[in-house]
C-alpha positions, -999 to +999 in steps of 0.1 A: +920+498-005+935+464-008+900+448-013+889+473-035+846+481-036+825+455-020+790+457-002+807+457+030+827+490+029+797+506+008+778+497+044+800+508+065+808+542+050+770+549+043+765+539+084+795+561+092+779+590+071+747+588+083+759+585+122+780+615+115+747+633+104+731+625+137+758+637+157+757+671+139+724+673+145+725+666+182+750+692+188+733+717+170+702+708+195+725+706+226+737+745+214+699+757+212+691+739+245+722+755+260+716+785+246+756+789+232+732+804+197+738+839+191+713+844+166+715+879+144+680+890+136+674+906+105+647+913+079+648+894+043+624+886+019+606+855+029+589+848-003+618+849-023+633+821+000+601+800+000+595+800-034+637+789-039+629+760-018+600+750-032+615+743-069+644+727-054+617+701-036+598+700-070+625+688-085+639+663-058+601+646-054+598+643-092+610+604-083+576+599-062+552+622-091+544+640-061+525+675-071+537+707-056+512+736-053+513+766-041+501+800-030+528+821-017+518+857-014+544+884-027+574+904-010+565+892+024+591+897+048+603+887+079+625+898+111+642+867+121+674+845+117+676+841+082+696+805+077+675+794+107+644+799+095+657+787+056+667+755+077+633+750+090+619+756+058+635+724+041+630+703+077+591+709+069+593+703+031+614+673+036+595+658+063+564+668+041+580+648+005+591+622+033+558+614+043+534+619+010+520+590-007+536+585-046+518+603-068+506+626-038+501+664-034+519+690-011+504+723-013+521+751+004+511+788+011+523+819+024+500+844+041+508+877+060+477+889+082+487+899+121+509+878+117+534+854+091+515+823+084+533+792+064+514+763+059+525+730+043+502+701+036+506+669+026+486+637+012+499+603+035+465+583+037+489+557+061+489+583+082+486+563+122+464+587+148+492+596+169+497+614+197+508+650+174+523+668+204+547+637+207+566+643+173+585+669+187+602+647+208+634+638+200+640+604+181+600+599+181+588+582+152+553+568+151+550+530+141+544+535+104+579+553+099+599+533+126+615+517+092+645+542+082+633+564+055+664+588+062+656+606+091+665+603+127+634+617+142+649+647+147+642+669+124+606+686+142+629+688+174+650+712+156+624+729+136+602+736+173+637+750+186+644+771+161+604+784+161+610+789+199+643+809+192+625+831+168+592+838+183+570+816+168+549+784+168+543+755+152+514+734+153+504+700+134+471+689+126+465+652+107+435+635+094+433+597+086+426+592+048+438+634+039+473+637+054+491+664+073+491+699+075+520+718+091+512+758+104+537+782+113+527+811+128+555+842+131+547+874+148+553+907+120+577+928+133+546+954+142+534+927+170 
């Protein structure tokens, strides 16, 4: 308080934020590994959620002119955890405005056929071949995003945990030139 606002103190309390973020986020992965979650399972409307999310994202990627689509199919709804699976809603859509070339496209749909199926794609032509099973690792970050871009490489570890937690799966799939494409697959209740 006696120096008043310089760089330095600006650093150190963004640092200090951001290592307090990370230490959140490893707990909250040490709980699911430990399994200390009791998770209440309940049904909610899935599209209602998804669509909520998506306009918040449309207006936080505005900054980039990234283009959100969609195709989200109507009163779909789920038995699950419903702030965990909100949670790994945003993960994917953050990673997804994260990781999408400026003036890009992320294009997100919502089908229900045997089973829930979410799928959120994204235009990163940078995009490095990597080894895709290796993202889920914890603090993995392939060589293009080793730079900080406000992530911890933590955020898939969490969103494969809380799939795992609530019966489903997750699977990437990424093409040189195209981009990403995310897939969630979540059982109905019926299966």
């Amino acid at each position: 308080t006696e120096l008043g606002e310089n760089e330095w103190l600006k650093d150190i309390r963004f640092e200090g934020q951001k290592l307090n973020e990370l230490v959140n986020k490893l707990v909250e992965l040490s709980r699911m590994d430990e399994g200390e979650y009791y998770l209440e399972f309940k049904k909610f409307n899935l599209t209602d959620i998804l669509k909520d999310i998506v306009s918040e994202f449309k207006y936080l990627t505005s900054n980039k002119n990234i283009t959100i689509t969609y195709d989200i199919e109507e009163e779909v709804e789920i038995f699950a955890n419903e702030k965990q699976i909100t949670k790994l809603i945003y993960i994917l859509f953050d990673n997804a405005s994260k990781y999408c070339d400026n003036n890009g496209e992320i294009n997100c749909t919502l089908k229900v056929s045997k089973n829930i199926i979410l799928s959120i794609e994204n235009s990163y032509k940078d995009i490095e071949q990597t080894d895709l099973e290796k993202l889920f690792d914890r603090f993995y970050r392939s060589d293009s995003a080793r730079q900080y871009a406000g992530g911890f490489g933590v955020g898939l570890s969490i969103a494969k945990e809380i799939l795992d937690k609530n019966n489903g799966t997750i699977d990437i799939k990424s093409e040189k030139g195209k981009g990403t494409e995310v897939v969630i697959t979540i059982p109905t209740r019926d299966n």
